[in-house]
MARMAR-485002 format. One line per field, with one value per atom (N, C-alpha, C, O): residue number from 1; residue in one letter; atom name; x, y, z. Coordinates in pm, 1 decimal. Each point is the difference from the previous one (the first is absolute). Example, Ala and Ser with C-alpha at 12.3 -4.5 7.8 and 13.67 -1.06 7.14 Angstrom:
// residues 2
i: 1:1:1:1:2:2:2:2
aa: a:a:a:a:s:s:s:s
at: N:CA:C:O:N:CA:C:O
c1: 1319.0:-89.0:90.0:103.6:-138.6:82.0:-77.0:50.9
c2: -569.0:119.0:120.0:-1.9:106.9:119.0:109.0:110.8
c3: 780.0:0.0:0.0:66.5:-138.5:6.0:73.0:16.9
//
This chain:
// residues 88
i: 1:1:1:1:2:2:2:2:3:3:3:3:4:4:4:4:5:5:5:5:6:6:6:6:7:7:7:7:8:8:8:8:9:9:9:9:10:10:10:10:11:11:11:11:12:12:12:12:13:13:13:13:14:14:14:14:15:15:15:15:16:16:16:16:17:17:17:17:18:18:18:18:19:19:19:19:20:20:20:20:21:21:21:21:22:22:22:22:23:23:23:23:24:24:24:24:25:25:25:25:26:26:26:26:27:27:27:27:28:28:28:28:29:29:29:29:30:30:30:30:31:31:31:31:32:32:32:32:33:33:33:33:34:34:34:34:35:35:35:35:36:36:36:36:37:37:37:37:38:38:38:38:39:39:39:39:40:40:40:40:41:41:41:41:42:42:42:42:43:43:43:43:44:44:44:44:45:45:45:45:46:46:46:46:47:47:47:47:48:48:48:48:49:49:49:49:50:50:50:50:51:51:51:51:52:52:52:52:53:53:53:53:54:54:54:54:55:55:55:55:56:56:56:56:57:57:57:57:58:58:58:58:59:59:59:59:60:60:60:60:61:61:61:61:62:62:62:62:63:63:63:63:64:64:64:64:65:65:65:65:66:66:66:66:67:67:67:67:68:68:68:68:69:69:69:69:70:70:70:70:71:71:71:71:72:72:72:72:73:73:73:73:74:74:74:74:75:75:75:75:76:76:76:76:77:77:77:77:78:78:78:78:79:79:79:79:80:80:80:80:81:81:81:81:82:82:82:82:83:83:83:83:84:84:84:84:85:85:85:85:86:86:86:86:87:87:87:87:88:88:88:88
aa: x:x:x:x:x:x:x:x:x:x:x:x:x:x:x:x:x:x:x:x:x:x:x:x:x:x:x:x:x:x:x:x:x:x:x:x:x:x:x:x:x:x:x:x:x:x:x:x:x:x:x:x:x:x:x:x:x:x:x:x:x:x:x:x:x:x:x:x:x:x:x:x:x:x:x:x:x:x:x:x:x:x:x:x:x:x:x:x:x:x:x:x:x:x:x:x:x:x:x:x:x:x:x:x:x:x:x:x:x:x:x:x:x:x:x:x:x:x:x:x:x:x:x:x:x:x:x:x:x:x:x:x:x:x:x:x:x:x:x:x:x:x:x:x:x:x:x:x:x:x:x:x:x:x:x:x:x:x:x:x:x:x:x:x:x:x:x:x:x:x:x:x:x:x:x:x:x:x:x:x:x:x:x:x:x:x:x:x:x:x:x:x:x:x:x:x:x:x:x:x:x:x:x:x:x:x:x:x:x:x:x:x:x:x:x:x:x:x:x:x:x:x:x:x:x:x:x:x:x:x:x:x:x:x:x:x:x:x:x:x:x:x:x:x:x:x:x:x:x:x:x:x:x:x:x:x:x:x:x:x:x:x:x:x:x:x:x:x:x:x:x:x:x:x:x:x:x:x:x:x:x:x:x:x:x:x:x:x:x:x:x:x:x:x:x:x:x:x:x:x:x:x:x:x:x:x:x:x:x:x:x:x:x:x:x:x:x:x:x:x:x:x:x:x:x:x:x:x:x:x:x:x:x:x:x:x:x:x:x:x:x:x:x:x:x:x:x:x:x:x:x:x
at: N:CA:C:O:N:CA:C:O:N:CA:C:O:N:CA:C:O:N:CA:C:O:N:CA:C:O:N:CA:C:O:N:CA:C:O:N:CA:C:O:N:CA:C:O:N:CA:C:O:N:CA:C:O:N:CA:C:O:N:CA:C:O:N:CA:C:O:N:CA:C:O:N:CA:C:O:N:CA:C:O:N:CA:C:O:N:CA:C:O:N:CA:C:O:N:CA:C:O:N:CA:C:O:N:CA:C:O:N:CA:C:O:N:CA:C:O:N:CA:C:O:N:CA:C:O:N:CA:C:O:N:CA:C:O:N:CA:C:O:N:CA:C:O:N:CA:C:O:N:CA:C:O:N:CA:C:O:N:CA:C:O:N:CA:C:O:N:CA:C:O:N:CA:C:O:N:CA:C:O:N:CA:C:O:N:CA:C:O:N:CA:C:O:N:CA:C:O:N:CA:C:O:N:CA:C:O:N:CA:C:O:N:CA:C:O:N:CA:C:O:N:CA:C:O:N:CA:C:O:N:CA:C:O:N:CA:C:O:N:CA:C:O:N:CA:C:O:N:CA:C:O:N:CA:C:O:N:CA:C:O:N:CA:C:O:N:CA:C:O:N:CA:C:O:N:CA:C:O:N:CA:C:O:N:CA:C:O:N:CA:C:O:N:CA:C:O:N:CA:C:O:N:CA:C:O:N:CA:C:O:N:CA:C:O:N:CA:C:O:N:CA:C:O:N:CA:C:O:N:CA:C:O:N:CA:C:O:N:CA:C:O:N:CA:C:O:N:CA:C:O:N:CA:C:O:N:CA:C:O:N:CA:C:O:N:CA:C:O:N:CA:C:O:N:CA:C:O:N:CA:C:O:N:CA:C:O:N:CA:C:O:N:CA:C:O
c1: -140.1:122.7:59.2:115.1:-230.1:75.1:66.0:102.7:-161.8:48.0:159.5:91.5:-85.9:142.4:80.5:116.6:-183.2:100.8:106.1:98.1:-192.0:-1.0:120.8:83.1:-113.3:121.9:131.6:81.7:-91.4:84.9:29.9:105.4:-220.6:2.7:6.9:-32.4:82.2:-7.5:-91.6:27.4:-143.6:-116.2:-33.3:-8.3:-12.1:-116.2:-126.3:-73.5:69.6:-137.2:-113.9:-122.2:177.1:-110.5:-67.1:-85.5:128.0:-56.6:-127.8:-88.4:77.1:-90.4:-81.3:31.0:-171.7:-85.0:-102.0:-33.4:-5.4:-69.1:-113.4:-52.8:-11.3:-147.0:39.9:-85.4:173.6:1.4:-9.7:-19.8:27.3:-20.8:149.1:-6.2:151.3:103.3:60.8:106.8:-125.4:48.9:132.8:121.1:-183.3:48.7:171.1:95.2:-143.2:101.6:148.2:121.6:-189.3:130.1:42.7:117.3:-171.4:35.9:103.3:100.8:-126.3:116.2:92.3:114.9:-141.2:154.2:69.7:100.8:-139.6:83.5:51.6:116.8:-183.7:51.0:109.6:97.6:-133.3:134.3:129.8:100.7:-116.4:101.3:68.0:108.3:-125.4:60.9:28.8:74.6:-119.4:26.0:154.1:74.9:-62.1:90.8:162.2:118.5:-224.8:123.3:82.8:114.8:-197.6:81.4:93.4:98.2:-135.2:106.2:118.4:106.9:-156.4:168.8:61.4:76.0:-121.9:62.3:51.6:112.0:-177.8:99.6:91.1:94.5:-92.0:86.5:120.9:93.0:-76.3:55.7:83.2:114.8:-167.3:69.2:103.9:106.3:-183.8:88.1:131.5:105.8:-134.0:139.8:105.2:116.9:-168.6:49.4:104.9:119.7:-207.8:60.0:123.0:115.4:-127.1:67.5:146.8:115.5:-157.0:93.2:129.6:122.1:-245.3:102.9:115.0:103.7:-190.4:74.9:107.4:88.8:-78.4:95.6:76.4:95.9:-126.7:112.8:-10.9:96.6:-236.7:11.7:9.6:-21.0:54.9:-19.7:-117.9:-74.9:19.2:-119.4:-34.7:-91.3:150.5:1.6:-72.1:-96.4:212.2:-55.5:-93.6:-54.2:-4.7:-137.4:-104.4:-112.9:143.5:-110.3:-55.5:-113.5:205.7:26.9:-77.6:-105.6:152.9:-66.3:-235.4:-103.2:125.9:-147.3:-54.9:-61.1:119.8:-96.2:21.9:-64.7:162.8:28.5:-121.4:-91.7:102.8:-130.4:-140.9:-83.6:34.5:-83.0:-68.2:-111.4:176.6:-67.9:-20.5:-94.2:180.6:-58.2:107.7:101.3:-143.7:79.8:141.4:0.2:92.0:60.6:0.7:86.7:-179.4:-86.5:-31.1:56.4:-163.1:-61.5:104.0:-20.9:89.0:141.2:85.2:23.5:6.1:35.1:-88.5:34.2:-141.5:-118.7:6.9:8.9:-15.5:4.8:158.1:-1.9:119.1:125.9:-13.0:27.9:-78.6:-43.0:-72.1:28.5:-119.7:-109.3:64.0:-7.6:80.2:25.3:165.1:40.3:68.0:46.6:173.6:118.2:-232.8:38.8:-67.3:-62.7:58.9:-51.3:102.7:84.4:-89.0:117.5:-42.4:-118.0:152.6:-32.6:41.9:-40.3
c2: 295.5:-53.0:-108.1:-7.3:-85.1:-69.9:21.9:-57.4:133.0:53.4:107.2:-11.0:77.1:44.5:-88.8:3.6:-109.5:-96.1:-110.8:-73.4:119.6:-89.9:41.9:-62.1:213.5:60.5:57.3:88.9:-159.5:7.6:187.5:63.4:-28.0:182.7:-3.9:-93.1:216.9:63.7:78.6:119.1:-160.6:92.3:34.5:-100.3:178.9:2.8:-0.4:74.1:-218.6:-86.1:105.8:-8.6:58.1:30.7:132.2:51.5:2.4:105.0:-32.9:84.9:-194.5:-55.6:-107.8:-119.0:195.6:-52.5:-96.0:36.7:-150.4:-65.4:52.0:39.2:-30.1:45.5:149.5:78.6:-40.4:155.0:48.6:121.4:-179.4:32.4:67.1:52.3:-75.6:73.4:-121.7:39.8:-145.1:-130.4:107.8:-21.9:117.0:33.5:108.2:25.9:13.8:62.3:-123.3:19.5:-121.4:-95.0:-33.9:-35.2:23.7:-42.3:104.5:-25.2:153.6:144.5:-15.7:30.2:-84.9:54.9:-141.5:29.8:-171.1:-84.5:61.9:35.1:0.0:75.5:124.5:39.8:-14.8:142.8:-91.7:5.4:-91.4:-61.9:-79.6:-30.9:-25.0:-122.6:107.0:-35.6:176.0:96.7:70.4:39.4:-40.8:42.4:-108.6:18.7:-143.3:-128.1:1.8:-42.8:100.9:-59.3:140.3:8.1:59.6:151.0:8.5:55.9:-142.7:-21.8:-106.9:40.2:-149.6:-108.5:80.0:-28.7:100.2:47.4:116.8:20.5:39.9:93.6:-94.0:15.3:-121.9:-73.4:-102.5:-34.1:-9.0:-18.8:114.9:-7.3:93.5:130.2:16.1:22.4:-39.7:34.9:-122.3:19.9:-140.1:-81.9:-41.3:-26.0:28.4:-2.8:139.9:-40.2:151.5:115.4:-29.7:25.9:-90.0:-42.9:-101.2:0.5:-107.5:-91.1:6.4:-62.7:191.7:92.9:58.0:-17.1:108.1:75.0:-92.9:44.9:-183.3:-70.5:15.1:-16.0:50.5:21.0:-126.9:-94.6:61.4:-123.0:-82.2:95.9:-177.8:-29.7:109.1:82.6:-97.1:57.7:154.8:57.4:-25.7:129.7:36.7:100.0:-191.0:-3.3:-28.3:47.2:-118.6:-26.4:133.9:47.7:-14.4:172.1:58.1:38.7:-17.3:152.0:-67.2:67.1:-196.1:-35.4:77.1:101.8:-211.4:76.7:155.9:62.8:-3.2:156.5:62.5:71.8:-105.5:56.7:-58.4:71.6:-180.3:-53.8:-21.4:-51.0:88.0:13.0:-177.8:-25.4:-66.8:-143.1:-43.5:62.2:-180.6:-74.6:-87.7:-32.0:21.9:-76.1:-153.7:-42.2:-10.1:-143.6:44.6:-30.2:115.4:48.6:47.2:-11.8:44.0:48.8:-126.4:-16.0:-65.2:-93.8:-118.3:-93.4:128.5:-99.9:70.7:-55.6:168.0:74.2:-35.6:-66.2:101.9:-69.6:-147.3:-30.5:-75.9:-113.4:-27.2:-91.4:193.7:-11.9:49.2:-82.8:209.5:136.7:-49.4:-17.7:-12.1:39.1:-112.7:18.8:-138.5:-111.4:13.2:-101.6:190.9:5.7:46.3:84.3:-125.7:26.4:75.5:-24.9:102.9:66.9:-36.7:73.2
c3: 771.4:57.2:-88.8:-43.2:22.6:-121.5:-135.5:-36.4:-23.9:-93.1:20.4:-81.6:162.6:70.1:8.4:-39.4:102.4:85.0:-126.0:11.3:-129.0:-115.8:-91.7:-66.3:95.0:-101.8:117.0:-24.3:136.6:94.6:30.0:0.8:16.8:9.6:162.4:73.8:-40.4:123.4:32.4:14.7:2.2:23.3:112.9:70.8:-24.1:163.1:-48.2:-65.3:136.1:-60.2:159.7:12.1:42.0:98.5:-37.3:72.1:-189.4:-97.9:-66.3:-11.5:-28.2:-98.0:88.0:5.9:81.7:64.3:-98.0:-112.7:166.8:-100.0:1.9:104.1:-242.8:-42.5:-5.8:40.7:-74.3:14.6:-112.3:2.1:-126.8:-105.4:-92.9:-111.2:205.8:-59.9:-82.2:-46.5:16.6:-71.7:-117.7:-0.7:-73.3:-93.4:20.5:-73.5:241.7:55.1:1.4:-1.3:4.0:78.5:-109.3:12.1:-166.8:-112.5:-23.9:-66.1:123.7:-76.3:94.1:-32.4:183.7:87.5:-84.0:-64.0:56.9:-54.9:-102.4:16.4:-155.6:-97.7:30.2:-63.6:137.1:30.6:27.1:-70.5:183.4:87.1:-90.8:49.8:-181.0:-99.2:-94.7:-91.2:87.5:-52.1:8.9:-89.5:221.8:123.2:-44.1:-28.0:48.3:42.9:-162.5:-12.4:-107.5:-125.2:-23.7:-73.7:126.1:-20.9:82.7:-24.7:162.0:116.3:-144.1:-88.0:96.3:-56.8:-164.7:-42.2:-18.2:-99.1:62.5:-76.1:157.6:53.9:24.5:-79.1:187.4:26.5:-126.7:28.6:-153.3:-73.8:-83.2:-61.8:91.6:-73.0:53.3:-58.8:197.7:65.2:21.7:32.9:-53.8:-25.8:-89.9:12.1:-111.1:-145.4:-6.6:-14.5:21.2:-26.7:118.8:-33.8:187.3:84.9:-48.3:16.0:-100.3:-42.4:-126.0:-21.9:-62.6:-102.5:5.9:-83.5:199.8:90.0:78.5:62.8:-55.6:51.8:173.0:74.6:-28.9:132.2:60.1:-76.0:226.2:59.0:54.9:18.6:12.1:-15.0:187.6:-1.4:96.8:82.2:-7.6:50.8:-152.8:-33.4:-33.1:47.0:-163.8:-50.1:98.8:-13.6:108.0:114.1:60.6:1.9:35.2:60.8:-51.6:50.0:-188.3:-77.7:-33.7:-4.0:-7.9:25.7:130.1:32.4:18.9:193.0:20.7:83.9:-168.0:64.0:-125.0:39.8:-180.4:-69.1:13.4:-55.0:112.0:-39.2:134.5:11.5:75.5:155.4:66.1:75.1:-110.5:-11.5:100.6:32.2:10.3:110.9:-115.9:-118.9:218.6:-48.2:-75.5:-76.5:110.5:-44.4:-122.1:-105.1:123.0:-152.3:-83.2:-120.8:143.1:-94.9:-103.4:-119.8:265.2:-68.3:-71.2:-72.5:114.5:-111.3:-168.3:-109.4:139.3:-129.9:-67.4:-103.7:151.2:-49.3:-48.7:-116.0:224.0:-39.6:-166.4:-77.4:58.8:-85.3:-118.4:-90.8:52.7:-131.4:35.5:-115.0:198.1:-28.2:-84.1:-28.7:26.3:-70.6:-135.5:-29.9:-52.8:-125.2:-105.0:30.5:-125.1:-127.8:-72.6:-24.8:-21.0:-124.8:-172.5:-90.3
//
Protein backbone atom coordinates (compact mmCIF):
# COMPACT_ATOMS: atom_id res chain seq x y z
CA UNK A 1 0.00 0.00 0.00
CA UNK A 2 2.75 2.18 0.64
CA UNK A 3 4.56 1.94 -2.11
CA UNK A 4 1.18 2.62 -4.41
CA UNK A 5 0.26 5.20 -2.23
CA UNK A 6 3.79 6.70 -2.98
CA UNK A 7 3.59 6.83 -6.67
CA UNK A 8 -0.02 8.04 -6.14
CA UNK A 9 -1.43 4.71 -8.23
CA UNK A 10 -4.94 3.51 -8.20
CA UNK A 11 -4.67 0.15 -7.02
CA UNK A 12 -7.13 -2.25 -5.35
CA UNK A 13 -5.03 -2.70 -2.52
CA UNK A 14 -7.62 -5.54 -1.38
CA UNK A 15 -6.00 -7.76 -4.21
CA UNK A 16 -2.71 -7.95 -2.62
CA UNK A 17 -3.30 -9.98 0.76
CA UNK A 18 -0.37 -9.59 3.07
CA UNK A 19 2.15 -12.51 3.16
CA UNK A 20 0.79 -13.74 -0.02
CA UNK A 21 3.77 -13.67 -1.74
CA UNK A 22 2.33 -11.39 -4.93
CA UNK A 23 4.64 -8.16 -3.84
CA UNK A 24 5.90 -8.48 -7.51
CA UNK A 25 2.25 -8.46 -8.96
CA UNK A 26 1.68 -4.88 -7.44
CA UNK A 27 5.10 -3.69 -8.81
CA UNK A 28 3.53 -4.65 -12.66
CA UNK A 29 -0.17 -3.29 -12.08
CA UNK A 30 1.75 0.13 -10.86
CA UNK A 31 4.01 -0.33 -13.91
CA UNK A 32 1.12 -0.84 -16.38
CA UNK A 33 -0.97 2.08 -14.74
CA UNK A 34 2.15 4.97 -15.12
CA UNK A 35 2.36 2.97 -18.29
CA UNK A 36 -1.30 3.87 -19.13
CA UNK A 37 -1.08 7.55 -17.48
CA UNK A 38 2.12 8.62 -19.91
CA UNK A 39 0.30 7.49 -23.22
CA UNK A 40 -3.25 9.53 -22.13
CA UNK A 41 -0.91 12.46 -21.24
CA UNK A 42 0.94 12.17 -24.66
CA UNK A 43 -2.32 11.53 -26.51
CA UNK A 44 -3.63 14.58 -24.85
CA UNK A 45 -0.72 16.77 -25.84
CA UNK A 46 -1.10 15.62 -29.36
CA UNK A 47 -4.40 16.92 -29.61
CA UNK A 48 -3.60 19.84 -28.03
CA UNK A 49 -0.89 21.07 -29.79
CA UNK A 50 -2.50 20.05 -33.41
CA UNK A 51 -5.96 22.01 -31.75
CA UNK A 52 -3.97 24.99 -31.12
CA UNK A 53 -2.38 24.63 -34.78
CA UNK A 54 -5.76 24.52 -36.42
CA UNK A 55 -6.65 27.52 -34.49
CA UNK A 56 -9.34 25.61 -32.52
CA UNK A 57 -10.90 27.32 -29.36
CA UNK A 58 -9.74 26.31 -26.13
CA UNK A 59 -13.46 25.09 -25.53
CA UNK A 60 -13.15 23.10 -28.36
CA UNK A 61 -10.08 21.54 -27.41
CA UNK A 62 -11.61 20.63 -24.05
CA UNK A 63 -14.28 18.71 -25.96
CA UNK A 64 -12.29 16.78 -28.37
CA UNK A 65 -9.97 15.62 -24.96
CA UNK A 66 -12.96 14.21 -22.94
CA UNK A 67 -14.70 12.89 -26.30
CA UNK A 68 -11.11 10.92 -27.26
CA UNK A 69 -9.61 10.28 -24.14
CA UNK A 70 -12.67 9.13 -22.11
CA UNK A 71 -11.60 11.86 -19.20
CA UNK A 72 -13.65 14.19 -17.08
CA UNK A 73 -13.74 17.61 -17.74
CA UNK A 74 -11.21 18.65 -14.80
CA UNK A 75 -8.75 16.29 -16.24
CA UNK A 76 -9.05 17.98 -19.55
CA UNK A 77 -8.50 21.10 -18.38
CA UNK A 78 -5.46 20.10 -16.14
CA UNK A 79 -3.96 18.77 -19.27
CA UNK A 80 -4.75 22.31 -21.24
CA UNK A 81 -3.37 23.89 -18.04
CA UNK A 82 -0.14 21.74 -18.37
CA UNK A 83 0.74 21.25 -22.80
CA UNK A 84 -1.20 23.80 -23.77
CA UNK A 85 0.82 26.96 -22.67
CA UNK A 86 3.95 25.74 -24.46
CA UNK A 87 5.81 27.52 -27.42
CA UNK A 88 7.40 26.06 -29.93
Amino acid sequence: MTIAGATNSKIDYSAFEKGDGRMCTLFEEIALENEKKGKAEGKAEGIIETGLDVGLSEQDILERLQKKLDISLQKAQEYVSRFGKRTV
